[in-house]
C-alpha positions in Angstrom: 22.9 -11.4 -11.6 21.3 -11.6 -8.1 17.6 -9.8 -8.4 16.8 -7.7 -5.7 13.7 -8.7 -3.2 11.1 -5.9 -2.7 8.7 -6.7 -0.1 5.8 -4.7 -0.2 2.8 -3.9 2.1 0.1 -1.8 2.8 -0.7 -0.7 6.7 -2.5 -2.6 8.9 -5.7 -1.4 10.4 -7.1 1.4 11.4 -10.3 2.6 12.9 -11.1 4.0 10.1 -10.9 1.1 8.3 -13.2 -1.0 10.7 -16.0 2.1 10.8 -15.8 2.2 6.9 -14.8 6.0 7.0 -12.7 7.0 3.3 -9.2 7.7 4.5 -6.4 9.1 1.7 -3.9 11.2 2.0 -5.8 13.8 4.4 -6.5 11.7 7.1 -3.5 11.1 9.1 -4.8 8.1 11.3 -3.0 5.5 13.7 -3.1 1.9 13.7 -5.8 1.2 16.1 -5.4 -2.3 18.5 -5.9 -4.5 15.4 -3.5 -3.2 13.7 -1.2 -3.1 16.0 -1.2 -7.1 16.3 -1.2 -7.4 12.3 1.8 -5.1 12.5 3.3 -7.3 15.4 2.8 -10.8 13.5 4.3 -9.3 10.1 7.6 -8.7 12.5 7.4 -11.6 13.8 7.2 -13.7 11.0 9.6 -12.1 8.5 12.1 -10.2 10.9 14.6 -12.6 10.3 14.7 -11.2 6.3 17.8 -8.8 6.2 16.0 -5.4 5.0 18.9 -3.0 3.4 16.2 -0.2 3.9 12.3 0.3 4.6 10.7 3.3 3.0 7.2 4.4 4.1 5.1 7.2 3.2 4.7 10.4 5.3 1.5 9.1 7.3 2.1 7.8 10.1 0.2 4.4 9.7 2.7 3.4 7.5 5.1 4.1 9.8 3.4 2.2 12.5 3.2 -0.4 10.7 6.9 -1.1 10.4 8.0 0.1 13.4 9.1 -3.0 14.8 11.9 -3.3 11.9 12.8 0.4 12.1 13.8 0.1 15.9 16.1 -2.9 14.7 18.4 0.1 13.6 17.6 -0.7 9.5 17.6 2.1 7.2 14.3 3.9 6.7 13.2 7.1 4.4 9.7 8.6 4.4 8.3 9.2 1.0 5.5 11.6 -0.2 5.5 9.6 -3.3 3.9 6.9 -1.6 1.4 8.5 -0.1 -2.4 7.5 -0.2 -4.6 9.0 -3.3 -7.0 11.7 -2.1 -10.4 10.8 -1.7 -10.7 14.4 -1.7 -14.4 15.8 -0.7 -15.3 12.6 1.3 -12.4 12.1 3.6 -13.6 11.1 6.8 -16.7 10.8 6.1 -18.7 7.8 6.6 -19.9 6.0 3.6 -23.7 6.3 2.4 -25.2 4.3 0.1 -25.2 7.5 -2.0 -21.5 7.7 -1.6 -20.8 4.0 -2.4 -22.5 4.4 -5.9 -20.7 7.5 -5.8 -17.6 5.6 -5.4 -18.5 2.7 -7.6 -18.9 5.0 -10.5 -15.1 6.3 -10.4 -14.2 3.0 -10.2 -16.1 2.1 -13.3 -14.7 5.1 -15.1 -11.0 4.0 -14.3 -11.2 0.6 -15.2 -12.7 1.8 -18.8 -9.0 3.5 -19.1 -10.8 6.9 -18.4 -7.5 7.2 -14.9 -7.2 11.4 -15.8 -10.2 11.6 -13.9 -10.3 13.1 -10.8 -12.3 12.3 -7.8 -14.1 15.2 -6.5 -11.9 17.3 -5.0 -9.1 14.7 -5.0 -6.8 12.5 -7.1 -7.0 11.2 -10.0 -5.1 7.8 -10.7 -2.8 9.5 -13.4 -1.7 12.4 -10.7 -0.9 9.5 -8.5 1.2 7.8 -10.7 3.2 11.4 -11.9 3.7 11.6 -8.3 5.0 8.2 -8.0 7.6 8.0 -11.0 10.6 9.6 -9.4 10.3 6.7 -6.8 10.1 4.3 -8.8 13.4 5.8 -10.9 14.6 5.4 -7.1 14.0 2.0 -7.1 15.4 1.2 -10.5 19.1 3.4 -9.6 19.1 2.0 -6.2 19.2 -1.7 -6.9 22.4 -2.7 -6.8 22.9 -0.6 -3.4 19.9 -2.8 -1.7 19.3 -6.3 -2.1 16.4 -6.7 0.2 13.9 -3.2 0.5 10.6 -3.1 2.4 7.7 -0.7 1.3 4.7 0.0 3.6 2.2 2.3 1.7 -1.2 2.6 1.2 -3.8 0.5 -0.8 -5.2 2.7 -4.1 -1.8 3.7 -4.0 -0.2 0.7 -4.1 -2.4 -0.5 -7.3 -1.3 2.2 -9.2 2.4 1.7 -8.2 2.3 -1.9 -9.0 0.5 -1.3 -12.1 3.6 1.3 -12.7 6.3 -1.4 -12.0 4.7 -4.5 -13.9 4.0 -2.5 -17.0 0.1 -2.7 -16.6 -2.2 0.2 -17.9 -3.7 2.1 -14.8 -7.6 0.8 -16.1 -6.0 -2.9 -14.8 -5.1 -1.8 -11.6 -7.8 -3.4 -9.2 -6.4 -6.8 -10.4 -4.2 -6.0 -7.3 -6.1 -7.1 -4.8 -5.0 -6.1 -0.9 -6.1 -6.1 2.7 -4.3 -4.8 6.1 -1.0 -5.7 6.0 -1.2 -8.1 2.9 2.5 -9.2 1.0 3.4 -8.5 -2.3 6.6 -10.4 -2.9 8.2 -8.8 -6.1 11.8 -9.5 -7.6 13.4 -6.6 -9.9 16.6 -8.2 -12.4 17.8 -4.5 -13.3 15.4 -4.8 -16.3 11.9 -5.9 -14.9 9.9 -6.5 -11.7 7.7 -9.8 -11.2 5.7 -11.0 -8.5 6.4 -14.0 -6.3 3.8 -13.6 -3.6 0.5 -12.1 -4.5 -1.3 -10.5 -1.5 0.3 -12.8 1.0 -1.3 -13.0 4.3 1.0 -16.2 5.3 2.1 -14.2 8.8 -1.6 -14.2 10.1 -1.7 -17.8 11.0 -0.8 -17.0 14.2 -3.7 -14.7 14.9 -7.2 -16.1 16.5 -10.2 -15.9 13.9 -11.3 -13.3 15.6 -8.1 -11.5 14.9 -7.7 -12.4 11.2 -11.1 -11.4 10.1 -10.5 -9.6 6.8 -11.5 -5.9 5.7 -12.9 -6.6 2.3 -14.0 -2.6 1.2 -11.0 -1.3 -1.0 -9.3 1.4 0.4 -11.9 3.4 3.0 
């Protein structure tokens, strides 16, 4: 039985991002020039893969960041499942140093299993992953109609999903590390998922080390 190939990304930059501003699902920003070039050397280096579909989430830096494949004429769905978690209170702000204990806190509480706790005003990781489940029913019914899928999402959101799809509790889920525009490389046999490629960044050789510098702060 062929397994199907699910290539799976989060968005390249934006200026959020590079100011270290919290960006979820209620901040609805573009890909700023950085991104735009991780974006561009993604394309370049796997647009020879034949994608059956792309599905991104409705912001448009997801979008944006598969563009380049879209306009080849593939498939392509917009999903609110995969949207970003809400950072809730503290979207677009900048972060304080009151903010990043703020923010290391939640973290703490989640990976001590304690994921039906909200952020202020936001998500918590269980809501995320409810919201995520009829997706990833998706995924499992469409799998013999596409070989090859491509998922651009969003990087809190894409621990929990991965989490969902590997069979790890939602307390694990910062084991997934990510940047802008990193590869997950997963293979789903009808009856499990694996990983191949672990946070690939393999397409960035062609960038200038000025280029590839890395944001290293979760998801802001």
């Amino acid at each position: 039985m062929t397994s199907q190939k699910i290539y799976l990304i989060r968005h390249g930059q934006t200026d959020f991002n590079l100011r270290g501003i919290v960006q979820g699902s209620g901040v609805d920003a573009s890909l700023n020039e950085k991104g735009r070039l991780q974006a561009q050397s993604f394309f370049d280096f796997y647009r020879s893969v034949p994608f059956n579909r792309i599905y991104v989430s409705k912001l448009k830096r997801s979008r944006e960041s598969v563009a380049s494949f879209i306009d080849l004429g593939i498939p392509f769905e917009e999903h609110a499942e995969l949207n970003e978690i809400s950072w809730g209170n503290r979207e677009g702000q900048k972060i304080t140093p009151e903010e990043d204990a703020y923010y290391h806190w939640i973290l703490k509480q989640w990976q001590e299993g304690k994921t039906s706790i909200p952020i202020e005003g936001g998500d918590s990781p269980d809501a995320v992953a409810i919201r995520q489940r009829p997706f990833v029913d998706l995924l499992r019914t469409r799998k013999h109609q596409d070989n090859t899928i491509l998922i651009c999402m969003h990087g809190r959101a894409m621990r929990i999903l991965l989490c969902q799809l590997l069979n790890y509790p939602l307390g694990s889920m910062d084991m997934f590390e990510h940047q802008n525009l990193g590869l997950y490389l997963l293979q789903f046999n009808g009856d499990q998922f694996t990983v191949d490629l672990y946070n690939n960044t393999d397409h960035f050789t062609q960038l200038s080390p000025t280029q590839e510098v890395k944001i290293l702060s979760p998801e802001k």
